[in-house]
N, C-alpha and C positions, 0 to 999 in steps of 0.2 A: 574435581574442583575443591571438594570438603579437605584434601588430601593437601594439595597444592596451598591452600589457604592458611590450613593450620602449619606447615612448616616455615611459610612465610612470617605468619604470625609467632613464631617462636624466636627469627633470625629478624625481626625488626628493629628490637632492639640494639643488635650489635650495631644496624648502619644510623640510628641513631647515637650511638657513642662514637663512633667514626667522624659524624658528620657535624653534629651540634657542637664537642669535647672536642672534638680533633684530639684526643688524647690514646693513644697505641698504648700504652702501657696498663691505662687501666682494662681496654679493650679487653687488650690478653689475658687479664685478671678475669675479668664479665665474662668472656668464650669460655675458661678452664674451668669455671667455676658452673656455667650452663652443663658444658657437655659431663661434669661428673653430679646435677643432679638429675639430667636428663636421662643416664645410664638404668636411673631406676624403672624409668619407663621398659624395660626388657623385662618386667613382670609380667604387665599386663598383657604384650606382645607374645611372650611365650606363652599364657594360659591362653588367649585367644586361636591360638593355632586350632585345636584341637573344639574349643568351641565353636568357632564361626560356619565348618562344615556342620558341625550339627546343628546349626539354630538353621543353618540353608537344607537337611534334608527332615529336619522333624514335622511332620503337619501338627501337632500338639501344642495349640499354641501354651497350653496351663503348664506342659514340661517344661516348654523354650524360656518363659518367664521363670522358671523355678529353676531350669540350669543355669540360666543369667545370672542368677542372684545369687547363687555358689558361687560363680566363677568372682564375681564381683566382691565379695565376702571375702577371695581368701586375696585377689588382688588388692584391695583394701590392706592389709593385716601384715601379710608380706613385704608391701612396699612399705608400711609404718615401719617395722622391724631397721629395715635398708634404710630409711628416712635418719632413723634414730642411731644409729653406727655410721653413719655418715657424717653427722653432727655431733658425735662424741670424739670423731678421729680429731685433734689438735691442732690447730695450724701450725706448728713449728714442724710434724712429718709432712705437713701439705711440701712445705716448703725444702726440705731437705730431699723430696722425692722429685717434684719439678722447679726446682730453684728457690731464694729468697726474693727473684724481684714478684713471685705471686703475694707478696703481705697484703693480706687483705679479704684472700681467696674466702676465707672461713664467713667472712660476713655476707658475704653473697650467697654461699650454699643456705647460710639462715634466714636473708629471703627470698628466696627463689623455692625451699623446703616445701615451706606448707603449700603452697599452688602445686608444686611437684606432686605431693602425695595424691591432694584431692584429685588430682587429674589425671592419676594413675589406677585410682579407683573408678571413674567416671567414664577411662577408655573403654571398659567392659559392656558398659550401655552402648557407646560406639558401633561396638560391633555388632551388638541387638539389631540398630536400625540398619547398618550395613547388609545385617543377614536378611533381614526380613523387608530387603529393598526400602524402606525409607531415607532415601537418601536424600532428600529433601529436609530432613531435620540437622541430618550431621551440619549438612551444608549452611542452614541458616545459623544454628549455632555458632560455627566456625565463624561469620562472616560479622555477626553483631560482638564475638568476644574480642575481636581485630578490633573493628573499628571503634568499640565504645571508650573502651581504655584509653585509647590514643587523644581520643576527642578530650575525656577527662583529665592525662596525665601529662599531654605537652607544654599546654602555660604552666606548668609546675617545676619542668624538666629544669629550666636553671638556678630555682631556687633550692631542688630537692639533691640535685646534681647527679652522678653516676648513680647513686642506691636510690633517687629515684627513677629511671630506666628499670632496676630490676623491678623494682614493687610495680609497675606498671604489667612488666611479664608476667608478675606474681599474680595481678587482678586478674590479666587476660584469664589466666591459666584457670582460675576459681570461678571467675564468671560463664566460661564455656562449661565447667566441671557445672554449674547450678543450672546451668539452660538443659544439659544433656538428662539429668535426673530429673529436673522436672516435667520436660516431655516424655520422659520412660515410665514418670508417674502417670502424667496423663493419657499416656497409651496405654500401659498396663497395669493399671489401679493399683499398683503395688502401696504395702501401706508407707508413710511419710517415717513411722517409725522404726520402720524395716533400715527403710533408704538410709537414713540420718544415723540411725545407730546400727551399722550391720556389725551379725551376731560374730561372733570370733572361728574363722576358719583358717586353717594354714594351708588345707587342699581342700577341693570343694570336696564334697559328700558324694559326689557322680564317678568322683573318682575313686576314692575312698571303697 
C-alpha cells in the first residue's frame, strides 16, 4: 500500500498538468525533468540493498539504529554531491542531448532538487520501518504527504501554473521526508541534531 501510494503520489502531478493545462508540451518538459531528478533516488535504493537484510536479521536493536544512521549519512551526502552536478549541468547540453523543445527543463530540476534530495535521505529510515515491520508508519506517512499538499496546492494550481504542480511534488516530497524522521526520532530517540545535521559520510563506517 506505502509502495503503491508513494509512486502514485510522485505521478499525480503529471495527470494534473494533463488535465487542468491540457498542455503536452510542457508535460514533457515536467516528466523529463522528474525522471532525471528522480534518477538520484538509485542512491538510496542501492545502499539499501545490502541494509534492509541486516536491519531484518540483527536482534540489536542499538546496531540497527547505528547502521541506519550510516547508511542514512552517507545517503544523505551522496545524493547532495548528484543534487549538486545535476544543477550545475546547463540547460543549453539539457537541450542539445534531448532537443530544444525541453527549454525550460533546468527550472524544474531546481524545483523538484531540494524535495529530491531530502527524500533521498529520508528513504533510509523507510527501510528502518520496512525492516523492523513497521509498516504502519511508512504507510501513514505516505498517505498524509499525498493528500495534504494537494489539499494545500490546488486553489493555487492556476494562479501558480505548471511550477506550481512541481512545488507541490516538492512539498509532497519534504513533508513525507519530515513525517519519516520524525517518527524514526520518536521510535528511536535518535538525537534531533544527529537527524538535522548528519555527520559527512561518503560510505557508511559498517562498511568501511
Amino acid at each position: 500500500y506505502s509502495n503503491w501510494l508513494f509512486f502514485l503520489n510522485t505521478r499525480v502531478s503529471f495527470y494534473i498538468i494533463y488535465t487542468v493545462f491540457k498542455n503536452n508540451e510542457q508535460l514533457g518538459i515536467y516528466s523529463a525533468a522528474s525522471v532525471l531528478t528522480e534518477a538520484i533516488w538509485i542512491i538510496p535504493v542501492a545502499l539499501a540493498t545490502p541494509l534492509y537484510p541486516a536491519i531484518t536479521a540483527e536482534t540489536d536493536k542499538n546496531k540497527i539504529i547505528r547502521m541506519t544512521n550510516e547508511y542514512a549519512y552517507s545517503s544523505f551526502w551522496l545524493s547532495f554531491i548528484a543534487v549538486c552536478i545535476l544543477i550545475l549541468i546547463p540547460e543549453f547540453l539539457f537541450e542539445m542531448i534531448i532537443g530544444k523543445e525541453f527549454k525550460g527543463l533546468h527550472t524544474f530540476i531546481l524545483l523538484l532538487s531540494f524535495g529530491t534530495l531530502i527524500l533521498s535521505y529520508a528513504k533510509i529510515y523507510w527501510n528502518y520501518f520496512q525492516g523492523m515491520g513497521l509498516f504502519n508508519i511508512n504507510a501513514k506517512a505516505t498517505l498524509i504527504s499525498f493528500i495534504l499538499p494537494l489539499i494545500v496546492f490546488l486553489p493555487l494550481i492556476t494562479t501558480l501554473g505548471v511550477h506550481g504542480v512541481a512545488l507541490m511534488s516538492c512539498a509532497s516530497y519534504i513533508l513525507y521526508s519530515i513525517l519519516l524522521i520524525y517518527y524514526y526520532h520518536k521510535e528511536t530517540n535518535t538525537s534531533w541534531n544527529v537527524l538535522l545535521l548528519p555527520p559527512f559520510r561518503l560510505l557508511p563506517t559498517f562498511i568501511l
